[in-house]
C-alpha positions as CSV (number, residue, x, y, z in Angstrom):
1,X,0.0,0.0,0.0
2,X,1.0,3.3,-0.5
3,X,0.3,7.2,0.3
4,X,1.2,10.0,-1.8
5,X,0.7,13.9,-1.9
6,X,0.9,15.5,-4.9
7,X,0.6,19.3,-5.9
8,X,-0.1,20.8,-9.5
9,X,0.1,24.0,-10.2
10,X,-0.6,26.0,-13.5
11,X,-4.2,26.1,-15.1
12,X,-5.7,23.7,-12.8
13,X,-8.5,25.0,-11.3
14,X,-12.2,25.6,-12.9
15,X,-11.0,22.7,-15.2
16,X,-12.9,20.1,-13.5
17,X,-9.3,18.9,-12.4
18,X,-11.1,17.5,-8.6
19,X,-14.5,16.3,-10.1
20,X,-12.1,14.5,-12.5
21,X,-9.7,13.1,-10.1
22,X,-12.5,11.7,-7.3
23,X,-13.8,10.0,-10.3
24,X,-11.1,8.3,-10.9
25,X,-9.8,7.3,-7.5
26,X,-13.5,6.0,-6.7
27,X,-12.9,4.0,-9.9
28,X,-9.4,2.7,-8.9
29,X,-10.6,2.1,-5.1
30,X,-8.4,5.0,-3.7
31,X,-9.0,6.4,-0.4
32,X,-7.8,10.2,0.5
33,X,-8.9,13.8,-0.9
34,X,-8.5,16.6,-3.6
35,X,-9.3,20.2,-2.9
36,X,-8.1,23.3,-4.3
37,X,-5.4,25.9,-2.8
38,X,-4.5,29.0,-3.3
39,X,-2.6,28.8,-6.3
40,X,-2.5,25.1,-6.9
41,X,-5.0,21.9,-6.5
42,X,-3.5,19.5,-3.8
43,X,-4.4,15.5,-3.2
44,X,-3.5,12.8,-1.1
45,X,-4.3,9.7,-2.1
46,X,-4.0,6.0,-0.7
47,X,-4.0,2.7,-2.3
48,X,-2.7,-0.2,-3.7
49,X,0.4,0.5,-5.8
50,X,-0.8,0.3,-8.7
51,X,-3.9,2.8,-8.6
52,X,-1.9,5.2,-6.9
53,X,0.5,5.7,-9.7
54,X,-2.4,5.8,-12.0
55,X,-3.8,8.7,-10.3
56,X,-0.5,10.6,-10.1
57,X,-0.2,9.8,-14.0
58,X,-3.5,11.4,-14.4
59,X,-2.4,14.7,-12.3
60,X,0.9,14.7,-14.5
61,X,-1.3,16.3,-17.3
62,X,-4.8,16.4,-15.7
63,X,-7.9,16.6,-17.0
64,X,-9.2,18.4,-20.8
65,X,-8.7,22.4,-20.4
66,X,-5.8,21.7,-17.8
67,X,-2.5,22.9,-18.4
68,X,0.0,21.8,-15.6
69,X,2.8,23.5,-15.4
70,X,4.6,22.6,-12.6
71,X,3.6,18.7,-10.5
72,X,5.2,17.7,-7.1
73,X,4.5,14.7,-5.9
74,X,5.9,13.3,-2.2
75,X,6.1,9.8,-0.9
76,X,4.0,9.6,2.7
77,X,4.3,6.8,5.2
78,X,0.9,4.9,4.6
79,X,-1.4,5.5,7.7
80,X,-4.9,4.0,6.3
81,X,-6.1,6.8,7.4
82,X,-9.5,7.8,5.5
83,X,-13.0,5.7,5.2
84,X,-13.2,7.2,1.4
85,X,-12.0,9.6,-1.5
86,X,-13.7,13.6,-1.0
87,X,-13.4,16.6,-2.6
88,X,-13.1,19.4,0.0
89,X,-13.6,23.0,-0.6
């Protein structure tokens, strides 16, 4: 299992980018959240291997409209720590 949080930055919000994302991670089985930041849209996201990357390959370029510009991504010690994937405001 495995726990990430990732950061994109550029034209990323008002693109759908968290709608996009929740639907995917409910699809994959991924637990965690997407909301947006100031400047950037944030996630953390926990899961098998597997979906996890899948996820972060999606925030790489993000959904149509999106233009990411700049992508972080940070390796988390896996805590199991949420019942579900949300977005929060």
């Amino acid at each position: 299992m495995r726990r990430v949080h990732v950061r994109m930055y550029g034209i990323v919000q008002g693109v759908f980018f968290r709608h996009n994302t929740s639907r995917l991670a409910y699809k994959l089985g991924v637990k965690g959240f997407v909301r947006n930041a100031n400047d950037h849209v944030e996630a953390v996201f926990e899961g098998s291997d597997d979906a996890v990357e899948e996820l972060v390959n999606f925030c790489r370029k993000g959904p149509k409209g999106a233009v990411v510009q700049r992508f972080r991504v940070e390796e988390e010690e896996y805590k199991n720590e949420f019942q579900e994937f949300e977005v929060r405001d």
